[in-house]
N, C-alpha and C positions, 0 to 999 in steps of 0.2 A: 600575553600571547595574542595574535591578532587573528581574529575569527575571517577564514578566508572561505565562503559560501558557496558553494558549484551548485549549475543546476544542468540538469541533463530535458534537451528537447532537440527532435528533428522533425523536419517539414513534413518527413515519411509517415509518421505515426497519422500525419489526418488524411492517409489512401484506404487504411482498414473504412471501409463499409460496411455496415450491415444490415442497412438497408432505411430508407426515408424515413420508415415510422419509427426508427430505433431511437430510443431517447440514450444511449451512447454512445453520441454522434460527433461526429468532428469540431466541430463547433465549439464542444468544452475546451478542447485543447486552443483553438484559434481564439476562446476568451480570454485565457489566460496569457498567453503569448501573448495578444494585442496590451493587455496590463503591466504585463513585463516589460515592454516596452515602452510606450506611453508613459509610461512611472518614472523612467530614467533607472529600472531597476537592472536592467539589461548592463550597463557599462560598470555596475559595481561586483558582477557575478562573474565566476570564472565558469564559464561554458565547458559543460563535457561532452565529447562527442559519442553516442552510442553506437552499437555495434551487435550484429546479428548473436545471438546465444549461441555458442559451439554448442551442436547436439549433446557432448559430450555433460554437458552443464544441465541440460534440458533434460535428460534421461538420470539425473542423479534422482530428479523428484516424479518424472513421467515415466510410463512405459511406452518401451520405444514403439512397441506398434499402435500407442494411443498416437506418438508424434505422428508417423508415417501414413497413416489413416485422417489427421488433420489436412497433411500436406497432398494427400491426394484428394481430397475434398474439396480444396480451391484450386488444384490444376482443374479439377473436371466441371467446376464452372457451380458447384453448388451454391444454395444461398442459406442454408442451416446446416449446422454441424452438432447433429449428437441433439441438443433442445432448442425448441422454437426460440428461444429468446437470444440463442446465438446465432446470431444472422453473419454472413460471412461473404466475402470476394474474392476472385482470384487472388488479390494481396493479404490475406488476412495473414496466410503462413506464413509469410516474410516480415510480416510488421510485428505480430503478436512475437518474434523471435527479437527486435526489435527493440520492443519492448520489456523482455526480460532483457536484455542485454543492455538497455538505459541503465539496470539496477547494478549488472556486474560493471559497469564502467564507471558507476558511481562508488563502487567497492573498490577497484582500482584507484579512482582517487586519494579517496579516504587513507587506504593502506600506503599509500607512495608519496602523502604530504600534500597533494598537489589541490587540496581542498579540506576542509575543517569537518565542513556537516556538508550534504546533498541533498536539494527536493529536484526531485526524480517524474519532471511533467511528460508522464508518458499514458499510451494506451493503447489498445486495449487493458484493461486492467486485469487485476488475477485472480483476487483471493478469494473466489469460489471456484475454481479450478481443482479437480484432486487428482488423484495418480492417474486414472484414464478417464475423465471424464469432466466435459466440457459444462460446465454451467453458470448461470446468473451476467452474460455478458464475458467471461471470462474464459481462457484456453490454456495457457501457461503461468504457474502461478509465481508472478515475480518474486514476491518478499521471499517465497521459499525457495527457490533458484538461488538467489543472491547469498543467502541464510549457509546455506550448502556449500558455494562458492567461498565466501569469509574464512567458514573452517575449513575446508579442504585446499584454497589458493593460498590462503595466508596464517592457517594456525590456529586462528582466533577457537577458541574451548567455547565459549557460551553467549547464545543471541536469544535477545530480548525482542518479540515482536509483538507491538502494543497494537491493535485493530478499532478505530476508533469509526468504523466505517457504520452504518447507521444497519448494515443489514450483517449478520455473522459472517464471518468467515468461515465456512466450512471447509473448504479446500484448507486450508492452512493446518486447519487444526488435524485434521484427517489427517495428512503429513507427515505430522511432528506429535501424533502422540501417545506416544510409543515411546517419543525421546528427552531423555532427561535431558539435554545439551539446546534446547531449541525451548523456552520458555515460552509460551503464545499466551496472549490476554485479550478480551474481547468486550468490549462494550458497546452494546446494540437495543435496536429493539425488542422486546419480548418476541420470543419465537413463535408464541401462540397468536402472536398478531402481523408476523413480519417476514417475509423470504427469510430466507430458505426452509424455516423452523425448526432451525438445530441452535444449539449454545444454550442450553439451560444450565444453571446451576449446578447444578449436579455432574455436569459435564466437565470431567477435573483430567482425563489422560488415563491412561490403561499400559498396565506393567510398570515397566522400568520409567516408564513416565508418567504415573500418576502423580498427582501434585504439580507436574508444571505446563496444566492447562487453567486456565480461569475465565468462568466467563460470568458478566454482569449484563444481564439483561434488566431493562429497563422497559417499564408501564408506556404505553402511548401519550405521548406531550408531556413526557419528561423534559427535562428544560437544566440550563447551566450549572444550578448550583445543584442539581442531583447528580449529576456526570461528575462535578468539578468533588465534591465530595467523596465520591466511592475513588476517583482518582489519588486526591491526596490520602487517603486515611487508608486504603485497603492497596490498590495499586504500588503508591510507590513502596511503601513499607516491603511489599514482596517482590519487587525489582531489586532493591537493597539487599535482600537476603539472597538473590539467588548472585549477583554482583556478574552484571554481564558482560562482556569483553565488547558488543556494540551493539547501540537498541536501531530498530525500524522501528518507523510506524505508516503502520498501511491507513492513508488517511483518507477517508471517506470524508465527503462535508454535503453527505445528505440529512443528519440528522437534523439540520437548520429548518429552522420552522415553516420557512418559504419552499422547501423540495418539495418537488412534487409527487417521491414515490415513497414517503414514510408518514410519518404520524408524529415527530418528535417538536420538541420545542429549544432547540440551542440556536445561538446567538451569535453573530458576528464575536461579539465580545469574550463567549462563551470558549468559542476555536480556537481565537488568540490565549486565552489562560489556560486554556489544556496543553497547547503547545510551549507554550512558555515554561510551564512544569514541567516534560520531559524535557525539554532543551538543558532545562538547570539539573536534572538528569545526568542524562549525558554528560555535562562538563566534569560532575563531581566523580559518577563512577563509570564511566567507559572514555577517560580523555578525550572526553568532545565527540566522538564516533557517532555521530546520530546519520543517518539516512531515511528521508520521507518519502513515501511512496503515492503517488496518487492511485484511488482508487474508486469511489462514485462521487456523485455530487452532479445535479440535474438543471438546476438554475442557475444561467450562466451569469446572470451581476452576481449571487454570494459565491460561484466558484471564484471569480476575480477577485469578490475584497477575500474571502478567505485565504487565497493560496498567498496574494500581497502582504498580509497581514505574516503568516506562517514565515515566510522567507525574512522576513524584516526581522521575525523574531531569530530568526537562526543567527543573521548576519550581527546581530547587536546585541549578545546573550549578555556580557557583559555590563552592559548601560540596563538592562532588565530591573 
């Protein structure tokens, strides 16, 4: 089988502002882009083109008067929406829609052949976003939009969404955990050291979804092989069992020891075997169905070699 690699980016995504001092700044995406290019990695990828999220999509996981209340906040010219740290422009509502809509077009692909696996070079990113309530840089939470989308556009019974992002995903989790069909796993910083300070251990889902929340919080300047560990031995073993019809992963690559807003110790090298392990994932139990999400990561050479790296691995699972 010939592993055919889509990546989803448009020029739109670098209008969202939110302002000069925001370290989630356009910039990340014009790094990565300039890498994709530069690389020659651009002519071997099938380009997906993104597309605004039908509210209809957006309201499966927001409430509509959380949307309508964002979307009135950048017609009237605001510059923060909901918390200081979401700074916002007149385009933020159009791009942030945008941007979940990178992930439903990377779901589109994926379901109609027309690409293997997806990294999804979009932003604003999401997964601290939850049902009404904007936070950590984040307004619409892609992975869970898309998640939503999979089962209800196309079927799909069970999504695996791995969060390898350095700070938790609370939006995500909020979400999904309730639901036994949306598996969420999270490896982060400890909470007692780290945004948001949710994901502890004990943080496993509630009712009908207990059991399929997991989160692995990690000591400050943890480093590769303690990530790459609780990955293989604990992670996949419970992806295996839960056998999901297609994994994300919202991939943060701030825990690199070079970021400037955590405390971890992983490794150029570290990102490549993390990804590498779900990729081999994916082939074995969701026919290849992987979708990567971007979602932090503040230092724009490791966001370059890491997302270079990540794509590489997607396009070549097989030679792995």
């Amino acid at each position: 089988m010939k592993v055919n690699t889509g990546y989803v980016f448009d020029e739109r995504y670098l209008r969202h502002d939110p302002g000069t001092w925001h370290p989630e700044r356009p910039d990340r995406l014009r790094a990565i882009q300039r890498r994709v290019m530069f690389s020659g990695l651009i002519n071997e990828l099938t380009l997906i083109q993104p597309y605004e999220a039908p509210l209809e999509w957006l309201t499966r996981v927001h409430h509509p008067d959380y949307v309508e209340r964002f979307r009135q906040a950048c017609l009237k010219n605001y510059t923060i929406f909901q918390s200081p740290d979401n700074g916002i422009c007149p385009e933020s509502y159009a791009i942030a829609r945008l941007s979940a809509g990178g992930i439903l077009a990377a779901g589109d692909a994926i379901m109609t052949g027309q690409a293997t696996n997806v990294f999804c070079a979009v932003r604003p990113p999401g997964h601290h976003a939850e049902h009404a309530q904007a936070m950590g840089f984040c307004f619409f939470n892609n992975v869970a939009i898309g998640a939503r989308y999979l089962q209800e556009k196309y079927g799909l019974e069970r999504i695996a969404i791995v969060d390898w992002d350095v700070h938790h995903g609370n939006g995500t989790q909020h979400l999904f955990e309730e639901d036994p069909t949306v598996f969420y796993i999270s490896l982060h910083e400890d909470p007692s050291h780290c945004y948001p300070g949710t994901g502890h251990r004990s943080e496993k889902g509630k009712g009908p979804g207990l059991g399929y929340t997991l989160n692995f919080p990690f000591p400050p300047r943890s480093g590769d092989w303690d990530y790459l560990e609780v990955l293989e031995e604990e992670v996949i073993p419970a992806l295996a069992a839960f056998r999901p019809d297609c994994l994300i992963i919202s991939a943060g690559f701030d825990a690199h020891a070079n970021d400037p807003l955590a405390h971890m110790r992983l490794s150029r090298t570290g990102f490549a075997r993390m990804g590498r392990v779900l990729a081999f994932f994916a082939q074995e139990y969701c026919q290849f169905r992987l979708i990567t999400v971007l979602e932090g990561g503040y230092n724009l050479e490791v966001l370059e070699d890491c997302v270079e790296d990540h794509i590489r691995i997607l396009q070549n699972i097989f030679d792995s």
